[in-house]
N, CA, C and O atoms as a GROMACS GRO file, in nm:
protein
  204
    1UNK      N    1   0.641   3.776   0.970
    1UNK     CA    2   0.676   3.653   0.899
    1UNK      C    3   0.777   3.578   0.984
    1UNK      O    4   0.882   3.638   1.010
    2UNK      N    5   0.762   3.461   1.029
    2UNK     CA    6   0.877   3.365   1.096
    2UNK      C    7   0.953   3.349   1.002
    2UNK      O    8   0.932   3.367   0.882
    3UNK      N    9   1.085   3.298   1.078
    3UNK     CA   10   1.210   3.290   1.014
    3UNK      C   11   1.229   3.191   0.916
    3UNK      O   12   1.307   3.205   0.822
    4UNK      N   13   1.137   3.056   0.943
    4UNK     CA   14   1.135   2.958   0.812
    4UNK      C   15   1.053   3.024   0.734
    4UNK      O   16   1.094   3.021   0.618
    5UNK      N   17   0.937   3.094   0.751
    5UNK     CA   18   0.889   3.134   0.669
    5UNK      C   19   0.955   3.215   0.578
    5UNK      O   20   0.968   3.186   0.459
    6UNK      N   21   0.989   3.296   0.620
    6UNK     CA   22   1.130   3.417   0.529
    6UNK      C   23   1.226   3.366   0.471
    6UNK      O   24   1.265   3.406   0.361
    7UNK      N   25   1.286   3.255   0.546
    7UNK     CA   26   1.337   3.161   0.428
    7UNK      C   27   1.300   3.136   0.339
    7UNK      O   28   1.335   3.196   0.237
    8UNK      N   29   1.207   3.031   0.338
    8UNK     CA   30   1.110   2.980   0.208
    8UNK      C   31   1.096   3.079   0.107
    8UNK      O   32   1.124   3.054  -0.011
    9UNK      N   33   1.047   3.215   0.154
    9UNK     CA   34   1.018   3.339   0.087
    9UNK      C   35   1.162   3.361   0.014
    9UNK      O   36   1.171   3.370  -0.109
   10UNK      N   37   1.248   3.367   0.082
   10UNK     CA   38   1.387   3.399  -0.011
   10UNK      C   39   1.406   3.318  -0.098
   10UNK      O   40   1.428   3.366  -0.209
   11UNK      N   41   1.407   3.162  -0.086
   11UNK     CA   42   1.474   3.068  -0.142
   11UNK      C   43   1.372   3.063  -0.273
   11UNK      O   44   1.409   3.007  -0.377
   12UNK      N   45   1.241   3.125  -0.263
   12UNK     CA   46   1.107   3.129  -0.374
   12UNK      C   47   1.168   3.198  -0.435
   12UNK      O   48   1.235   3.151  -0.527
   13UNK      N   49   1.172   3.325  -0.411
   13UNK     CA   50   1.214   3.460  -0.503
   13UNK      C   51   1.359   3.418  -0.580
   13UNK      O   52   1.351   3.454  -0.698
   14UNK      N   53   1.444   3.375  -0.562
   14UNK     CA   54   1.543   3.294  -0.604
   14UNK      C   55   1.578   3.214  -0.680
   14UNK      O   56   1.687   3.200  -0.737
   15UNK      N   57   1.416   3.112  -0.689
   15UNK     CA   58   1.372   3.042  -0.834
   15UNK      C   59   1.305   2.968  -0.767
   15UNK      O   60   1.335   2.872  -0.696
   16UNK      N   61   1.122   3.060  -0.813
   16UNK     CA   62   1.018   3.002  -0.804
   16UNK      C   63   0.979   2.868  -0.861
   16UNK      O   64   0.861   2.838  -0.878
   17UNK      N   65   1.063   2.799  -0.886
   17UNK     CA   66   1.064   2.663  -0.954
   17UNK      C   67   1.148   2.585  -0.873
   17UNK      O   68   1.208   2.497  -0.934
   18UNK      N   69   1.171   2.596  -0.724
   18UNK     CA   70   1.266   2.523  -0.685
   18UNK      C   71   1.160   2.432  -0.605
   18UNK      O   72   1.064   2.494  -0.561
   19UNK      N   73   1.165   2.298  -0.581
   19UNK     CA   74   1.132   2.187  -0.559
   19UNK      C   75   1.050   2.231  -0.432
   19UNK      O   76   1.093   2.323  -0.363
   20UNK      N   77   0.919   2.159  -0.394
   20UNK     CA   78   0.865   2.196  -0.294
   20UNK      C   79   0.914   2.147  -0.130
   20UNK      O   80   0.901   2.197  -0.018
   21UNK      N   81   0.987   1.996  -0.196
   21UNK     CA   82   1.068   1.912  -0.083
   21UNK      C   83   1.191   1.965  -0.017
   21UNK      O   84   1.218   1.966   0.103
   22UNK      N   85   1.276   2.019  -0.138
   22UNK     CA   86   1.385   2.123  -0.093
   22UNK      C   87   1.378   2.220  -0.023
   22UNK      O   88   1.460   2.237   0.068
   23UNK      N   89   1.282   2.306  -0.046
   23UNK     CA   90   1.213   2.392   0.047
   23UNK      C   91   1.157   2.375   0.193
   23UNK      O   92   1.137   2.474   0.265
   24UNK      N   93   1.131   2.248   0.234
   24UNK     CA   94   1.103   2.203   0.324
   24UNK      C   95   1.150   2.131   0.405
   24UNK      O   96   1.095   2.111   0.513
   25UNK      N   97   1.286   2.067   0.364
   25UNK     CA   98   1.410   1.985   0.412
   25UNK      C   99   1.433   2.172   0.480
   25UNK      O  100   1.403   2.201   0.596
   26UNK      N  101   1.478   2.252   0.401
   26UNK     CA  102   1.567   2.358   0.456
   26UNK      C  103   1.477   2.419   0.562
   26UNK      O  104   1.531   2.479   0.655
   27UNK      N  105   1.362   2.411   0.556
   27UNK     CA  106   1.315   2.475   0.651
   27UNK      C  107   1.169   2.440   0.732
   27UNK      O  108   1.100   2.526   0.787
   28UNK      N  109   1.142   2.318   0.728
   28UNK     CA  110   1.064   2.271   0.803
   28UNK      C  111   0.952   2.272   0.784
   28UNK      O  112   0.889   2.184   0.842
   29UNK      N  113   0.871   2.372   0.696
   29UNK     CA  114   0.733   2.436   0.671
   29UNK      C  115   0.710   2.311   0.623
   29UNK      O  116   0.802   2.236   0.591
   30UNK      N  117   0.537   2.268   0.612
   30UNK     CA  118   0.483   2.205   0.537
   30UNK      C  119   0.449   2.218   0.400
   30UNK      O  120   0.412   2.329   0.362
   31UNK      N  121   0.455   2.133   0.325
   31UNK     CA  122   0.447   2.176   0.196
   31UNK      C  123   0.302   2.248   0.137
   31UNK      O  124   0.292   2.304   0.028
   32UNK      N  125   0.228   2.237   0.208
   32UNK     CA  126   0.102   2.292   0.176
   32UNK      C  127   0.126   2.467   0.235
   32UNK      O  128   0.065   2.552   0.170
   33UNK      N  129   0.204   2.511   0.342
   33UNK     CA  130   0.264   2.630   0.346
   33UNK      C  131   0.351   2.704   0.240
   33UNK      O  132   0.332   2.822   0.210
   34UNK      N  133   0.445   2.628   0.188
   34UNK     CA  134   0.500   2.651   0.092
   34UNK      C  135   0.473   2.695  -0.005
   34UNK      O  136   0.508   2.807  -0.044
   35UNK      N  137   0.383   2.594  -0.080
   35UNK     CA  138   0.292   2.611  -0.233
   35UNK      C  139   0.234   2.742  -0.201
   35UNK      O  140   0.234   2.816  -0.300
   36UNK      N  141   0.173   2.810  -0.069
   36UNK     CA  142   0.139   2.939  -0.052
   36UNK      C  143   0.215   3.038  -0.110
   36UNK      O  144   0.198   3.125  -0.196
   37UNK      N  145   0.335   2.987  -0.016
   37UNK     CA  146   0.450   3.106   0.007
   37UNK      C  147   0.474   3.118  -0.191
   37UNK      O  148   0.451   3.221  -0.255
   38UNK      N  149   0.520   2.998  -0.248
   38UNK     CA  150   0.547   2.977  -0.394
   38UNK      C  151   0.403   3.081  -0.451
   38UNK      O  152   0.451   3.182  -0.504
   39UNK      N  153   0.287   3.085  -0.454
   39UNK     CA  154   0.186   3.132  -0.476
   39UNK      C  155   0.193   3.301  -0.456
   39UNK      O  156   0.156   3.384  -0.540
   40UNK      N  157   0.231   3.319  -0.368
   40UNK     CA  158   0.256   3.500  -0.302
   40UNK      C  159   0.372   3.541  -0.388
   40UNK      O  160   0.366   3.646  -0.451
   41UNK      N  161   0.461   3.474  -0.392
   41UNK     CA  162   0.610   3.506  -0.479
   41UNK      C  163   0.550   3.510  -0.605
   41UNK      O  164   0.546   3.625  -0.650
   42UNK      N  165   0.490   3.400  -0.697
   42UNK     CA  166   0.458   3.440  -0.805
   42UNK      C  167   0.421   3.543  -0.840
   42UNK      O  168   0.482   3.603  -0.929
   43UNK      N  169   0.284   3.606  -0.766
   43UNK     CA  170   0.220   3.711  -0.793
   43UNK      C  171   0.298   3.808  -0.783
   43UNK      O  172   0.302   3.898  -0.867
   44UNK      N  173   0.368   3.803  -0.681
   44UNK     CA  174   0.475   3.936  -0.659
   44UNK      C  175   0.515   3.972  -0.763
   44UNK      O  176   0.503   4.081  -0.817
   45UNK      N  177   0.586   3.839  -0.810
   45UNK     CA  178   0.675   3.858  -0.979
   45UNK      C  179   0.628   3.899  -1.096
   45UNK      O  180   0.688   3.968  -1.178
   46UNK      N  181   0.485   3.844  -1.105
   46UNK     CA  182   0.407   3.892  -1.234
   46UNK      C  183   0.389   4.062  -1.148
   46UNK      O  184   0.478   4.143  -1.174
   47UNK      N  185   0.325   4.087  -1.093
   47UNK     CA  186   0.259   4.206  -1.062
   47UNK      C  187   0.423   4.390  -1.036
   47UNK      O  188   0.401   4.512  -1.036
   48UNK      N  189   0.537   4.325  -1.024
   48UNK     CA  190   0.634   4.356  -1.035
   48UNK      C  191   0.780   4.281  -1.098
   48UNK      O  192   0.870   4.236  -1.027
   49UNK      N  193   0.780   4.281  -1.226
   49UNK     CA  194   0.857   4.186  -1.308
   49UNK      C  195   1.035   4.267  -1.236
   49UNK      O  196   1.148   4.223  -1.257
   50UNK      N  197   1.011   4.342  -1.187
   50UNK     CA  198   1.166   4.425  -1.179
   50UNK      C  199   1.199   4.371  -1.010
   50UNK      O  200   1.312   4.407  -0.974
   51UNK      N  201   1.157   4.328  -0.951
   51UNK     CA  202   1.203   4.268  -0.792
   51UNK      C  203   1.223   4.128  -0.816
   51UNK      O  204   1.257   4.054  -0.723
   0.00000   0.00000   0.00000
């Protein structure tokens, strides 16, 4: 995982509701990367409610 990417990933897990633009000011990804990354985190969360 690249380092914006792992960002994004942190800043998701953190509150999967945080703005897709914010996410992308901080770290450059495109927002169509993002909504992924937001997409992988969700599942994470449903599929393990305790992480």
């Amino acid at each position: 995982m690249s380092k914006p990417s792992k960002r994004a990933w942190d800043m998701l897990i953190e509150n999967p509701n945080r703005p897709a633009d914010e996410v992308r000011i901080a770290t450059g990804l495109k927002v169509e990367m993002i909504e992924q990354i937001r997409s992988d985190v969700l599942k994470r969360l449903m599929d393990n409610p305790e992480f």
